[in-house]
CHARMM internal coordinates of N, CA and C (Angstrom, degrees):
IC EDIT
DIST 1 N 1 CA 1.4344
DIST 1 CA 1 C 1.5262
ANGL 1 N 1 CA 1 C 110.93
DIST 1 C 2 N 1.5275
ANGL 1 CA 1 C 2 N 117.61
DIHE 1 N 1 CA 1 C 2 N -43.04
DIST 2 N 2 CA 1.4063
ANGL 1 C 2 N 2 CA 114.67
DIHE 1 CA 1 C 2 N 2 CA -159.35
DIST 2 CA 2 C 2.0103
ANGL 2 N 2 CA 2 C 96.91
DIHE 1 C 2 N 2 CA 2 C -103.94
DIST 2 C 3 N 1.0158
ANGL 2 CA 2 C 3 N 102.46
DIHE 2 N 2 CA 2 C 3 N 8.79
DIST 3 N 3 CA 1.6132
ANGL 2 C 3 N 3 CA 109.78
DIHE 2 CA 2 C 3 N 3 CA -159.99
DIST 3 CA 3 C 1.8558
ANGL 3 N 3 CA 3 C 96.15
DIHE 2 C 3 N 3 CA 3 C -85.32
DIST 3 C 4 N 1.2903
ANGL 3 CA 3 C 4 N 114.86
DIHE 3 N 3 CA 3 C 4 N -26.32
DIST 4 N 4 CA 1.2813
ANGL 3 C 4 N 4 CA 100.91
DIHE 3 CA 3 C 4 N 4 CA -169.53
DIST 4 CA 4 C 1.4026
ANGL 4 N 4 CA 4 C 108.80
DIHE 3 C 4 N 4 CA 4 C -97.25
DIST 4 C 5 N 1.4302
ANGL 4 CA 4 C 5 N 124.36
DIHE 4 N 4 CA 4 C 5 N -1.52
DIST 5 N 5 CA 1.9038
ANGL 4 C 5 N 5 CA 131.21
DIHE 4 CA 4 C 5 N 5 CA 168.64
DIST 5 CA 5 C 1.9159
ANGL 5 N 5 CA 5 C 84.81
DIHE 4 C 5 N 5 CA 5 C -89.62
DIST 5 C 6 N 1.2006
ANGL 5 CA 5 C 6 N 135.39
DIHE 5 N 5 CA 5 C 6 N -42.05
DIST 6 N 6 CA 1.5329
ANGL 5 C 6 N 6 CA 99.90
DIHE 5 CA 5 C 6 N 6 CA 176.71
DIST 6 CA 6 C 1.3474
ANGL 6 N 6 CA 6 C 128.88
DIHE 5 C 6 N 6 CA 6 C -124.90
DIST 6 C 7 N 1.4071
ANGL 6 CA 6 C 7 N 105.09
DIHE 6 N 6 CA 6 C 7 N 176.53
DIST 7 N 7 CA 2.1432
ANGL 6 C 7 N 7 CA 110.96
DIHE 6 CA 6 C 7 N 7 CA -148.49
DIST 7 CA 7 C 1.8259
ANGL 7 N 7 CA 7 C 88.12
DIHE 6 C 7 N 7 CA 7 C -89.10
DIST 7 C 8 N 1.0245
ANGL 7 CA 7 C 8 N 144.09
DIHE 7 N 7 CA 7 C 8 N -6.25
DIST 8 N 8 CA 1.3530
ANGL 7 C 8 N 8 CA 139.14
DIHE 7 CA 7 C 8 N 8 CA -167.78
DIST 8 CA 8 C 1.4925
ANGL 8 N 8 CA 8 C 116.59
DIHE 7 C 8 N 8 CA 8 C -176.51
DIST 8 C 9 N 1.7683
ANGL 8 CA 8 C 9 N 116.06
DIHE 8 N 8 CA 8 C 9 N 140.05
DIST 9 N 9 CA 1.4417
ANGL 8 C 9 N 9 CA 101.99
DIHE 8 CA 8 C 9 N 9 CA -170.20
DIST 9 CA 9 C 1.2587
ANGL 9 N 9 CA 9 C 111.91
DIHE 8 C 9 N 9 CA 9 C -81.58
DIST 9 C 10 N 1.7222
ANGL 9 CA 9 C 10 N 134.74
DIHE 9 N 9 CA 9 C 10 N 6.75
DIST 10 N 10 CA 1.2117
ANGL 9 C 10 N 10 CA 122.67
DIHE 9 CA 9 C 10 N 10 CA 138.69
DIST 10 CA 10 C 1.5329
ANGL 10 N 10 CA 10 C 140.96
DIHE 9 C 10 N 10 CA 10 C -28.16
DIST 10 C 11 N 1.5207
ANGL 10 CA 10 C 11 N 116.64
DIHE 10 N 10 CA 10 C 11 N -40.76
DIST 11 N 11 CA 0.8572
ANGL 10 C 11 N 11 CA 138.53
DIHE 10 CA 10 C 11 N 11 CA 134.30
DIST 11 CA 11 C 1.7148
ANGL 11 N 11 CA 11 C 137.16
DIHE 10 C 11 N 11 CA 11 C 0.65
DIST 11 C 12 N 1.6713
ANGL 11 CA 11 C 12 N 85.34
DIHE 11 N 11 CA 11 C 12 N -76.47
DIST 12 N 12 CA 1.2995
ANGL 11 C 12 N 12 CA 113.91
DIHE 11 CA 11 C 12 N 12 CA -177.57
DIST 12 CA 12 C 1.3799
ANGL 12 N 12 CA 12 C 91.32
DIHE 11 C 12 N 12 CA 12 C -67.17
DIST 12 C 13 N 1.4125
ANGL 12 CA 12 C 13 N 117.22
DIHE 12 N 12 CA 12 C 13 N -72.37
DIST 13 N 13 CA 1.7449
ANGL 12 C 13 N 13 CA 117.56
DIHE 12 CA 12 C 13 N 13 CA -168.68
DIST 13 CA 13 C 1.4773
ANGL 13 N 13 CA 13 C 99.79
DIHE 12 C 13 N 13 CA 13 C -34.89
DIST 13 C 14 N 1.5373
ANGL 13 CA 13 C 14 N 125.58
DIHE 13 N 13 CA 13 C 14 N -58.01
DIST 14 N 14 CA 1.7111
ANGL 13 C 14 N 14 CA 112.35
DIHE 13 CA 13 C 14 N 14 CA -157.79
DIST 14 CA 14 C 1.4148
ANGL 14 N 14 CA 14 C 108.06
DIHE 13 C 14 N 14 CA 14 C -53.05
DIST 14 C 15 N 1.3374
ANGL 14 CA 14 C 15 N 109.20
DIHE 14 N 14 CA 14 C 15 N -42.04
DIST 15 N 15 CA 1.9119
ANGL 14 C 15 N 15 CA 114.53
DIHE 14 CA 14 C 15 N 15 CA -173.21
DIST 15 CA 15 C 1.0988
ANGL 15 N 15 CA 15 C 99.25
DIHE 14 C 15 N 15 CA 15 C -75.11
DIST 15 C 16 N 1.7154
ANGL 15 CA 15 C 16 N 150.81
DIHE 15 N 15 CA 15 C 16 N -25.25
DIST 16 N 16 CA 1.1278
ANGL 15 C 16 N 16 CA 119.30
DIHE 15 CA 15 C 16 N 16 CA 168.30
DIST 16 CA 16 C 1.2938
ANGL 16 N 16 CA 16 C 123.91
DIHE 15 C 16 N 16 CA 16 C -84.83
DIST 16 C 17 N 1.5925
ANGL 16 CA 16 C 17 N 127.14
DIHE 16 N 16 CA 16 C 17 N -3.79
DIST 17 N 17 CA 1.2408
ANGL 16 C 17 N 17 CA 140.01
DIHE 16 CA 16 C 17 N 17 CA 169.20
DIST 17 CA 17 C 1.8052
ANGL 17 N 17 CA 17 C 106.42
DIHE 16 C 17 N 17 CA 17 C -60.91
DIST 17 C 18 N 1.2431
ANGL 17 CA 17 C 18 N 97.84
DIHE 17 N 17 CA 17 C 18 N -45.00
DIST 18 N 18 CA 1.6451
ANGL 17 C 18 N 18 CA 101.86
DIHE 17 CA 17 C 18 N 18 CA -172.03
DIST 18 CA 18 C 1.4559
ANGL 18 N 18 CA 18 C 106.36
DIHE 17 C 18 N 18 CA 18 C -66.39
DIST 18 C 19 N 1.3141
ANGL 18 CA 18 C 19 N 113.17
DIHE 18 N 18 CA 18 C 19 N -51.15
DIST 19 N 19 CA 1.1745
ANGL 18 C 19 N 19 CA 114.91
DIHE 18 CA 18 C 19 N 19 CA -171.82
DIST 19 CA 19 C 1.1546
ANGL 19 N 19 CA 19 C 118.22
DIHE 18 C 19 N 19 CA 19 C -56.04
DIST 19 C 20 N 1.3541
ANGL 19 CA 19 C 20 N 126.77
DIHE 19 N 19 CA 19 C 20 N -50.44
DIST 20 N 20 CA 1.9519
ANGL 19 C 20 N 20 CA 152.06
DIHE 19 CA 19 C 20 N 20 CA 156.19
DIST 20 CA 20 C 2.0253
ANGL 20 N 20 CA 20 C 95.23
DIHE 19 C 20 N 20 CA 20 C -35.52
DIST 20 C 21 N 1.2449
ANGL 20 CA 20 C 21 N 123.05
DIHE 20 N 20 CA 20 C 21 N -32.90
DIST 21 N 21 CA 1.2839
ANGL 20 C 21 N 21 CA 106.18
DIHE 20 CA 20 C 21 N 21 CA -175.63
DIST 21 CA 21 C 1.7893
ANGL 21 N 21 CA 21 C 113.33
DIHE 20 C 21 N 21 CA 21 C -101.90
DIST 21 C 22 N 1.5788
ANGL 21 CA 21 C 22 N 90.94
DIHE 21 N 21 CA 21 C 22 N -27.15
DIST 22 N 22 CA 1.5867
ANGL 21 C 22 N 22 CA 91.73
DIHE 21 CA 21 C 22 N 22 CA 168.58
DIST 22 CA 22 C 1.6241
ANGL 22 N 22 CA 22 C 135.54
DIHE 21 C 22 N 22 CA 22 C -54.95
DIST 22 C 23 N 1.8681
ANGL 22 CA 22 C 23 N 89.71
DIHE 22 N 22 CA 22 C 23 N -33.49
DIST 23 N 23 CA 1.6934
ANGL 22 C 23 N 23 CA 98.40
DIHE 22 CA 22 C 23 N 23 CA -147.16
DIST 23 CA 23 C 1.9447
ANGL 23 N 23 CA 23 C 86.43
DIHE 22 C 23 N 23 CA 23 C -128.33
DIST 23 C 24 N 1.3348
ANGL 23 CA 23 C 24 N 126.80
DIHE 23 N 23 CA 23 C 24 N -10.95
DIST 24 N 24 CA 1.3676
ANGL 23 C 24 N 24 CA 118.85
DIHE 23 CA 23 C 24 N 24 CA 152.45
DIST 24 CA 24 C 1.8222
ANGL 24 N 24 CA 24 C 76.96
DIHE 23 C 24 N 24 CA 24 C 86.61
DIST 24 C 25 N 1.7727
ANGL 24 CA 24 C 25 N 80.81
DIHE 24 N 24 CA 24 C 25 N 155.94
DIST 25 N 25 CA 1.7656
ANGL 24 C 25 N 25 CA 101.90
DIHE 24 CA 24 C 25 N 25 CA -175.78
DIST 25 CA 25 C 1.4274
ANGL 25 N 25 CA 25 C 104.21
DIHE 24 C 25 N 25 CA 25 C -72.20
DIST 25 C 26 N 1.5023
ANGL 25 CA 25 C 26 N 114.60
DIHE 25 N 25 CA 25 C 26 N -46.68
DIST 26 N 26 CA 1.7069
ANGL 25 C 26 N 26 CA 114.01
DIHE 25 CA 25 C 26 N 26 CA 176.87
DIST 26 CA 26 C 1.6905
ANGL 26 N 26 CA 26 C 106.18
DIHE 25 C 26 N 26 CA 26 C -50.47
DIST 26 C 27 N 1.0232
ANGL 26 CA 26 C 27 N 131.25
DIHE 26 N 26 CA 26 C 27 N -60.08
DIST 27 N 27 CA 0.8369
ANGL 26 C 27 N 27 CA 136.93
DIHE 26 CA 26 C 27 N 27 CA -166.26
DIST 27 CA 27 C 2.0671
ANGL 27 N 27 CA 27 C 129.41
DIHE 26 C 27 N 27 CA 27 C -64.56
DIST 27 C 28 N 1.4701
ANGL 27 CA 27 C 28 N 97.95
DIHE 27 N 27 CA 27 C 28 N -16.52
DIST 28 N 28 CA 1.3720
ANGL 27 C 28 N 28 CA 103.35
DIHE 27 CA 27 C 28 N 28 CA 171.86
DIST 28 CA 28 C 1.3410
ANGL 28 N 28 CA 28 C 117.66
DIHE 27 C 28 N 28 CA 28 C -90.86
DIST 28 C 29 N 0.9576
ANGL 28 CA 28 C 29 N 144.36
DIHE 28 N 28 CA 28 C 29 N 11.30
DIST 29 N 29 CA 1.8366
ANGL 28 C 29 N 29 CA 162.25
DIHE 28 CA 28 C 29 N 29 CA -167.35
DIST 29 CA 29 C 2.0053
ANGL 29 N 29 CA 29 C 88.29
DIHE 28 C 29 N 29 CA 29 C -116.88
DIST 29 C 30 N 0.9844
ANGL 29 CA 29 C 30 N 108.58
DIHE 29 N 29 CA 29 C 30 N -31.31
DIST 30 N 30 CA 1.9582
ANGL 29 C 30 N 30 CA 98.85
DIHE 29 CA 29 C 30 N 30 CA 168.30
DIST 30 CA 30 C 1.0394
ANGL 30 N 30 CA 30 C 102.07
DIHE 29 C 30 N 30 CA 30 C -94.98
DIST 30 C 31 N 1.4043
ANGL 30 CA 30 C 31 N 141.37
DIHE 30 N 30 CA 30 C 31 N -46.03
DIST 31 N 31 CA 1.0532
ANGL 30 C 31 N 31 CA 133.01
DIHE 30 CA 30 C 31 N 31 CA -176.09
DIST 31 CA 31 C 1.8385
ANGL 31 N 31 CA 31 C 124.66
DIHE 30 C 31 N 31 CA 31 C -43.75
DIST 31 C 32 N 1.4815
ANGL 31 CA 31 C 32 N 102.71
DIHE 31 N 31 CA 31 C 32 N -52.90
DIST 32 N 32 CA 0.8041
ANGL 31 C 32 N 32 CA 111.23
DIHE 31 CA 31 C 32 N 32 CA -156.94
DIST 32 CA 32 C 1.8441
ANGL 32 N 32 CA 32 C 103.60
DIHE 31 C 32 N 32 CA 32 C -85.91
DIST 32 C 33 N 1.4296
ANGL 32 CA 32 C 33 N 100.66
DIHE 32 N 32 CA 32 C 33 N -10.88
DIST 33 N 33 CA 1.2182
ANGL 32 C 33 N 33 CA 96.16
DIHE 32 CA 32 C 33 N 33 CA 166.24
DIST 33 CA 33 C 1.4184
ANGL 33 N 33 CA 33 C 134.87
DIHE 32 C 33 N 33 CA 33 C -90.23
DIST 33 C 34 N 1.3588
ANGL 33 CA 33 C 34 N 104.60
DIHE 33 N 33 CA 33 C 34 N -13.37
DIST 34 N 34 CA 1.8159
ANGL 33 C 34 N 34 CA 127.99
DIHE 33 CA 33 C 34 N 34 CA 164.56
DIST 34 CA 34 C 1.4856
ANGL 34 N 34 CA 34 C 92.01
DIHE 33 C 34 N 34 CA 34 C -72.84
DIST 34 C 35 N 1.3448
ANGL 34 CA 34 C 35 N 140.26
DIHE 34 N 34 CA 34 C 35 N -7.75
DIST 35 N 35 CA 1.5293
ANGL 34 C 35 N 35 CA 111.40
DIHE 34 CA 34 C 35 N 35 CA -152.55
DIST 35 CA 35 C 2.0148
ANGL 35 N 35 CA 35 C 75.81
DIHE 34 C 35 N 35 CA 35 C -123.65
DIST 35 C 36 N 1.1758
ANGL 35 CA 35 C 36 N 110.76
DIHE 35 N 35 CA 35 C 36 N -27.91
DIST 36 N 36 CA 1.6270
ANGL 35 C 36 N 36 CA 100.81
DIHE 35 CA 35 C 36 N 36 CA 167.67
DIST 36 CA 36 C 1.7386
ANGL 36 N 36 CA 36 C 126.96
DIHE 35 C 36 N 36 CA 36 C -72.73
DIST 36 C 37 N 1.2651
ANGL 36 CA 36 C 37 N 100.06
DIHE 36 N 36 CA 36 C 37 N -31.84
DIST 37 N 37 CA 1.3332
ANGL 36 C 37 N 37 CA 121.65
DIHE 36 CA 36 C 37 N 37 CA 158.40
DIST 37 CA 37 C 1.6764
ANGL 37 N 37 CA 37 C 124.76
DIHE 36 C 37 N 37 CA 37 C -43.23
DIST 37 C 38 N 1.4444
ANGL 37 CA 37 C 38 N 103.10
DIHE 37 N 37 CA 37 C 38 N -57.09
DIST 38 N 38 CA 1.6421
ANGL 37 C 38 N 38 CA 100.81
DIHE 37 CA 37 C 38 N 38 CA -165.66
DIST 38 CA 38 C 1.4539
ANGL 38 N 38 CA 38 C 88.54
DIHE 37 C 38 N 38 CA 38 C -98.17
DIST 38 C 39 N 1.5020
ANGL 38 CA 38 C 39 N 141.04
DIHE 38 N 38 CA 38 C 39 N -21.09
DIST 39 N 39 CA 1.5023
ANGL 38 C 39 N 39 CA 121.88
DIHE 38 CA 38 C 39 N 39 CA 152.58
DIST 39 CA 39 C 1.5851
ANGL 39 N 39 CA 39 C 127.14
DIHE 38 C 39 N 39 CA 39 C -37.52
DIST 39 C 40 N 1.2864
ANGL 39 CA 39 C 40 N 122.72
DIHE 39 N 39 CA 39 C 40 N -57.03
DIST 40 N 40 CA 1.2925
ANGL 39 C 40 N 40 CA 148.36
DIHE 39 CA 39 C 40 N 40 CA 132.27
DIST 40 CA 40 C 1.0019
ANGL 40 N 40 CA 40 C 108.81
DIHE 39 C 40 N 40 CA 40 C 18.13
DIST 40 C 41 N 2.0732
ANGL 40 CA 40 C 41 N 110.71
DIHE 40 N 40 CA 40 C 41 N -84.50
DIST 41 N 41 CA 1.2040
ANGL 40 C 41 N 41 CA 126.10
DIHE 40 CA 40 C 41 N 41 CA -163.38
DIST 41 CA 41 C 1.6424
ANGL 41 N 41 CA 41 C 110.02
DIHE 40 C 41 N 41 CA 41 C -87.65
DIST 41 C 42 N 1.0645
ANGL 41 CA 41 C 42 N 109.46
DIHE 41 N 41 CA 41 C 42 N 5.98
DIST 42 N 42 CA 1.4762
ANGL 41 C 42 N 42 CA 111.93
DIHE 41 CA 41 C 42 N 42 CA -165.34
DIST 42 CA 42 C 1.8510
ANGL 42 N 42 CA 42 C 89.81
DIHE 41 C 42 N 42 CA 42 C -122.27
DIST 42 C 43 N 0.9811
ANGL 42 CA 42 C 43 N 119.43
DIHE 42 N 42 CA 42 C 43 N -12.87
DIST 43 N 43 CA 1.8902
ANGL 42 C 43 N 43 CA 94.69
DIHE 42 CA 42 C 43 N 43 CA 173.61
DIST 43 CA 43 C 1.9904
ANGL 43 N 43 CA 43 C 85.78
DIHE 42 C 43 N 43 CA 43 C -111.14
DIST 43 C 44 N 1.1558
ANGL 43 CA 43 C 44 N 121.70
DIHE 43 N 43 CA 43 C 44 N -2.90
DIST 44 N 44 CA 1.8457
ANGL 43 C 44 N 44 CA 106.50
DIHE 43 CA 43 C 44 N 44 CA 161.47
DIST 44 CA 44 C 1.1586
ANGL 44 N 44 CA 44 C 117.23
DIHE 43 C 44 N 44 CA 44 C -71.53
DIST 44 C 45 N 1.9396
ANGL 44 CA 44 C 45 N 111.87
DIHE 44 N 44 CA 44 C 45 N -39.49
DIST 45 N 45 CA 1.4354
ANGL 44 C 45 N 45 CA 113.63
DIHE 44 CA 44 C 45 N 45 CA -166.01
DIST 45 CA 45 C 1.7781
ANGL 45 N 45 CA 45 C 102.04
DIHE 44 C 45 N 45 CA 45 C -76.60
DIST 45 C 46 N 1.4251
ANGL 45 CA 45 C 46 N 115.72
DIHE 45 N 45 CA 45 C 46 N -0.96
DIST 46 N 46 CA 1.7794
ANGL 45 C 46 N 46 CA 109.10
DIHE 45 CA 45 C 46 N 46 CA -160.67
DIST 46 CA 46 C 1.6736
ANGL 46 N 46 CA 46 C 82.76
DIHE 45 C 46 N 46 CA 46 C -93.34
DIST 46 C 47 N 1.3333
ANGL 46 CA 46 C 47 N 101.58
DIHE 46 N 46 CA 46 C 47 N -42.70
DIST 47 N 47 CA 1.5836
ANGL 46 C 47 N 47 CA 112.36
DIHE 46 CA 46 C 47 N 47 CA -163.45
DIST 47 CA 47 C 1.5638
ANGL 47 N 47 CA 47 C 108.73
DIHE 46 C 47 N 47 CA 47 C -51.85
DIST 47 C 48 N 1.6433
ANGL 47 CA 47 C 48 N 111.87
DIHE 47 N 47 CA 47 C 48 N -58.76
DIST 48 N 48 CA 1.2107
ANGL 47 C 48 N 48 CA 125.23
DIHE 47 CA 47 C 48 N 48 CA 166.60
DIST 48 CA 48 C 1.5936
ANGL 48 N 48 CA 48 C 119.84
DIHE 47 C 48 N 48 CA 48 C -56.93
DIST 48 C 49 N 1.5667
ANGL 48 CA 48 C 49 N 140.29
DIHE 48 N 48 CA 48 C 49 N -7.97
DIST 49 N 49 CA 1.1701
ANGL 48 C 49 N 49 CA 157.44
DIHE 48 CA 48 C 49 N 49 CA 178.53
DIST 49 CA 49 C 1.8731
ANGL 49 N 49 CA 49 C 92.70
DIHE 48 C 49 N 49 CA 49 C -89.10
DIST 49 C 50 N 1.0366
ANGL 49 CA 49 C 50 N 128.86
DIHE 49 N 49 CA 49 C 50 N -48.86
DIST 50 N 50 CA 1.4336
ANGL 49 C 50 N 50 CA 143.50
DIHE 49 CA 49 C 50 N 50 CA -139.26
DIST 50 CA 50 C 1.6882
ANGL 50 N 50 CA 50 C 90.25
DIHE 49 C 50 N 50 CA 50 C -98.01
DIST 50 C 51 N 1.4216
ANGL 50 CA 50 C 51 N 125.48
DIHE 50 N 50 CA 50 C 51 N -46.62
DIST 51 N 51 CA 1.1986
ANGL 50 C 51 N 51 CA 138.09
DIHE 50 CA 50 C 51 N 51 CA 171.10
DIST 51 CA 51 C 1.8076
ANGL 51 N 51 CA 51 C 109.50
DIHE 50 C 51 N 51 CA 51 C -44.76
DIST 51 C 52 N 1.5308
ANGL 51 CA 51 C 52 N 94.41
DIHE 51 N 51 CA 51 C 52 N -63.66
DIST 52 N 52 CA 1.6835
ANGL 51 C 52 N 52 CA 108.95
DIHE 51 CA 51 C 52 N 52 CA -158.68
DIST 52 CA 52 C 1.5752
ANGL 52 N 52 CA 52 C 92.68
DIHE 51 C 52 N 52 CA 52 C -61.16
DIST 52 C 53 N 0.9271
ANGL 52 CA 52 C 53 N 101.90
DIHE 52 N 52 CA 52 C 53 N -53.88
DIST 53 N 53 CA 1.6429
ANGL 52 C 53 N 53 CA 118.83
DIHE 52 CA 52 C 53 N 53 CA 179.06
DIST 53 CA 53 C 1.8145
ANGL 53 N 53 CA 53 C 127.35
DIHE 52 C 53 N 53 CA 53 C -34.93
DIST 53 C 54 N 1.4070
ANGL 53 CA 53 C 54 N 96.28
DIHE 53 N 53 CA 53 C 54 N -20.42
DIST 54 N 54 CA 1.8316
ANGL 53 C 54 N 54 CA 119.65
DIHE 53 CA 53 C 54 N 54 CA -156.04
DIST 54 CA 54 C 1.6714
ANGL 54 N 54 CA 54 C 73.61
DIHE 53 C 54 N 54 CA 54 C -102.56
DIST 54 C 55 N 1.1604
ANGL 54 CA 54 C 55 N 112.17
DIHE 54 N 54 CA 54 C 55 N -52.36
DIST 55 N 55 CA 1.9956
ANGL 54 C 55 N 55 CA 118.29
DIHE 54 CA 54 C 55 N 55 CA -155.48
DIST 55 CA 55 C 1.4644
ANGL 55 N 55 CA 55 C 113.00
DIHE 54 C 55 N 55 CA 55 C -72.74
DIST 55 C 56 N 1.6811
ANGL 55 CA 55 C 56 N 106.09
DIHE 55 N 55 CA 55 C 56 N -35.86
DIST 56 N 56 CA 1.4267
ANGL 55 C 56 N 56 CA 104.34
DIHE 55 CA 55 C 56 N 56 CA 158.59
DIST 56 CA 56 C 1.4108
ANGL 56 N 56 CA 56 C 126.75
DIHE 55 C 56 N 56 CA 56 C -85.56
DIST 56 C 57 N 1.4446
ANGL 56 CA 56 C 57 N 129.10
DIHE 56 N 56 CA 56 C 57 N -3.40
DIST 57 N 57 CA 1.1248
ANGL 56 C 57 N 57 CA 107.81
DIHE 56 CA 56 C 57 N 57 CA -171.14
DIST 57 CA 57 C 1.8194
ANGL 57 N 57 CA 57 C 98.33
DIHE 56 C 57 N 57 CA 57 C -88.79
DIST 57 C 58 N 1.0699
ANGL 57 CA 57 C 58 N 93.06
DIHE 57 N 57 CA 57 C 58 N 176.67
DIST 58 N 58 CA 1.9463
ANGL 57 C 58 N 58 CA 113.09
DIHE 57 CA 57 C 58 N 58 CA 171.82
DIST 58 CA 58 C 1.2985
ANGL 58 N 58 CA 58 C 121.56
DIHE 57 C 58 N 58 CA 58 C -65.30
DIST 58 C 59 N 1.4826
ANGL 58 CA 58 C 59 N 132.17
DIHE 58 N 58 CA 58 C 59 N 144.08
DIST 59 N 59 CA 0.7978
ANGL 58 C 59 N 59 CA 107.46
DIHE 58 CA 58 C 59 N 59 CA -177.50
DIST 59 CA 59 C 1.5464
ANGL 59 N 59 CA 59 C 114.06
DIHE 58 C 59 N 59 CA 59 C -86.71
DIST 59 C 60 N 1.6738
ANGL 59 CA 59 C 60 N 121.33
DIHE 59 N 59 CA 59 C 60 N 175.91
DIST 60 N 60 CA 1.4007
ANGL 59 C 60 N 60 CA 107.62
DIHE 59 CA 59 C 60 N 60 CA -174.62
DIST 60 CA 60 C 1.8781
ANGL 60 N 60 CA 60 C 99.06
DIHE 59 C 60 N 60 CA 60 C -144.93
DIST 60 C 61 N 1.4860
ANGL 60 CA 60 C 61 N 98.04
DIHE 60 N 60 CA 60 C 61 N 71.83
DIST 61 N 61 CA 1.4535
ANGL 60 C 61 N 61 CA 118.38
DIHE 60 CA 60 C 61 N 61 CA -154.44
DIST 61 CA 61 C 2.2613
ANGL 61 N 61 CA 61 C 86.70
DIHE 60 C 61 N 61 CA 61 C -79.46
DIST 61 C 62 N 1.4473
ANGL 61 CA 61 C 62 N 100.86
DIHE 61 N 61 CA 61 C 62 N -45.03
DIST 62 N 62 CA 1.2404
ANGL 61 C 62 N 62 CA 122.69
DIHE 61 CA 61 C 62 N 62 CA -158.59
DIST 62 CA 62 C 1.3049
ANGL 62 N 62 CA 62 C 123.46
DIHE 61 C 62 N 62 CA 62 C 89.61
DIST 62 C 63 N 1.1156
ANGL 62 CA 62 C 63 N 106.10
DIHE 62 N 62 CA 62 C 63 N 29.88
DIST 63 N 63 CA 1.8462
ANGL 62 C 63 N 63 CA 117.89
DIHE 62 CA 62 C 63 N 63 CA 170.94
DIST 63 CA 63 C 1.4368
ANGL 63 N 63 CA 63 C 100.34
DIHE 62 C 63 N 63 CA 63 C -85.74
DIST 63 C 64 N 1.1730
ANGL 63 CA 63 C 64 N 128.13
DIHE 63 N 63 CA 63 C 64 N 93.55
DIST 64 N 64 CA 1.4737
ANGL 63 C 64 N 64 CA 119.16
DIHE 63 CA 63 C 64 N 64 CA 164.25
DIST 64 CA 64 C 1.7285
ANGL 64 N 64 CA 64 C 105.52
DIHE 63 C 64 N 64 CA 64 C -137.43
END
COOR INIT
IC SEED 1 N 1 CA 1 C
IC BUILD
C-alpha cells in the first residue's frame, strides 16, 4: 500500500521510527486499532451509500 509513495524501504523504516517515537510503544496497539476501526466503518458506510444508490436509481432494463 505505502510502497508506491516511497523510492526505498528505508524510507518506510524512518516514518515508522517517528511514529514509534511520537505515539510511544503503549500507545500504538490503540492506535492501530482506532485506525482498523474507522476503516471498518468507512468501507460499510461506502457499501451502504452504493446500496441506497442501486434502489434509487432507474431501472435500465431497455424497455422503452
Amino acid at each position: 500500500m505505502l510502497a508506491g509513495f516511497f523510492d526505498s524501504p528505508a524510507e518506510i523504516g524512518i516514518i515508522l521510527f517517528v511514529v514509534l517515537l511520537l505515539f510511544g510503544g503503549s500507545q500504538l496497539p490503540k492506535l492501530a486499532k482506532n485506525i482498523g476501526k474507522a476503516q471498518k466503518e468507512f468501507k460499510d458506510g461506502l457499501s451502504e451509500g452504493q446500496k441506497k444508490a442501486e434502489a434509487e436509481a432507474p431501472s435500465t432494463d431497455g424497455d422503452a
